[in-house]
N, C-alpha and C positions, 0 to 999 in steps of 0.2 A: 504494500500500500504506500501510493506518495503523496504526498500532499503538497499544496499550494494555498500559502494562508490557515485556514480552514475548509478550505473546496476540495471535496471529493467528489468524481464522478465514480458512476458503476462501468463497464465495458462487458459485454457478451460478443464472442465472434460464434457460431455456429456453438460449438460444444463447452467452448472454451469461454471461460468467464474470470476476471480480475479486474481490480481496484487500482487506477490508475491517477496521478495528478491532473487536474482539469486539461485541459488545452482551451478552454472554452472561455473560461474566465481571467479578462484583460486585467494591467492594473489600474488602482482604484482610479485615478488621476485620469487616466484616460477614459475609462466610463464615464465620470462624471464632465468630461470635456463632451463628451458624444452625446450625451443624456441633458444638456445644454439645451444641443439642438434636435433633439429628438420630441417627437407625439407621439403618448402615451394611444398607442390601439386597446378598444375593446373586443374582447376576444369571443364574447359572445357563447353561442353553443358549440361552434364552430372553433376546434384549440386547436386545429393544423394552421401553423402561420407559414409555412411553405413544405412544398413537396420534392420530394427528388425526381429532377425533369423539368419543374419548372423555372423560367425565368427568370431571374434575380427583381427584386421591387427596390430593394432597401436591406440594410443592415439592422437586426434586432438587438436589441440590449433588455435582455433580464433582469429586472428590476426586481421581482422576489419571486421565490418559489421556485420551482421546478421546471427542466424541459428534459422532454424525450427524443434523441433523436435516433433515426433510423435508417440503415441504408440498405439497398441489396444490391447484390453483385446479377451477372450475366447467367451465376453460375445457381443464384437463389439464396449465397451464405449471405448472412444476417450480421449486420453488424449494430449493437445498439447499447447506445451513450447516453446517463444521466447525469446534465449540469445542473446547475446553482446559480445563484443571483451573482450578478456581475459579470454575466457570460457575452460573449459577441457572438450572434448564430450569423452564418450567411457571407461571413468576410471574405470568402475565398469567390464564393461566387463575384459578387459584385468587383472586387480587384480586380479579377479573371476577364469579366464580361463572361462570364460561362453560365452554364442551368446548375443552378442548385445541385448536390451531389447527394444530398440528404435530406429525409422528411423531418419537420420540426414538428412537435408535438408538446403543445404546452398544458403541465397539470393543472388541474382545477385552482392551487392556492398560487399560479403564475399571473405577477405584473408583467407589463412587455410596454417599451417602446420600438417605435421604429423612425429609422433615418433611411432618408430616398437615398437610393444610387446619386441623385443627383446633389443633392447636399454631403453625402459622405466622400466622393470624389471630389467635388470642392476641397470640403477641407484637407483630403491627402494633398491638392495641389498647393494649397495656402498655409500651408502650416506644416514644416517639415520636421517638428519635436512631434504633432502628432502623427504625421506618418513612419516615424521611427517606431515608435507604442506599437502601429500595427503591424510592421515588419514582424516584430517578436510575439505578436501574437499568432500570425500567419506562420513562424519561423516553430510557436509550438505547435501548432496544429502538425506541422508536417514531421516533428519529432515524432508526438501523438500517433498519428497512421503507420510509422516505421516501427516502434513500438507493437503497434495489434499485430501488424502482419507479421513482424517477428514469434509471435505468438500462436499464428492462427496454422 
């Protein structure tokens, strides 16, 4: 088990299951930079805030509670992640300009903002302390995947 701050997520790859340090949850400072300019969404009945496949909208930030995320492969293996408040979902896509790689799934006690593609690009081009912040968040997310698959 590793930890980061207080954040643990869970990880299941197919059979295979361990407790791994978040990849998901930025630091404080930069949440609360992005959470600035972010709109709190209502999540409604409806707690998928994106799916794997689609589009990129916007970068979320976890404000409290819980998120599930989930991914499948070509192959059908399972790969599924629970973060914590303070998490960034979605950064990869929007960076990328690519489709979401993973479905987010927010629990019942989750707050959630979101930030447009087109306000979070802004600021990666305007502000280069905080596009450092997301280097290293993006930098652990790809630890993160090297890690499962090491595993899996």
């Amino acid at each position: 088990m590793d930890f980061l701050g207080d954040k643990v997520v869970n990880l299941s790859v197919g059979e295979f299951a361990m407790e791994v340090s978040s990849a998901f949850v930025a630091d404080p400072e930069l949440v609360r930079e992005l959470e600035k300019r972010a709109t709190p969404i209502d999540l409604g009945s409806d707690r998928v805030l994106f799916r794997q496949g689609d589009p990129p909208i916007g970068v979320y930030i976890l404000r409290k509670g819980t998120v599930t995320l989930i991914g499948r492969s070509a192959s059908q293996t399972s790969l599924v992640v629970q973060t914590g408040a303070g998490s960034l979902l979605g950064v990869p896509a929007v960076v990328g300009g690519k489709l979401y790689s993973l479905t987010a799934e927010a629990q019942e006690d989750a707050e959630v903002s979101l930030l447009s593609n087109e306000d979070f690009l802004h600021l990666m081009h305007t502000e280069p302390t905080l596009s450092f912040r997301v280097l290293r968040v993006l930098a652990e997310e790809v630890r993160f995947a090297r890690e499962a698959l090491s595993h899996s």
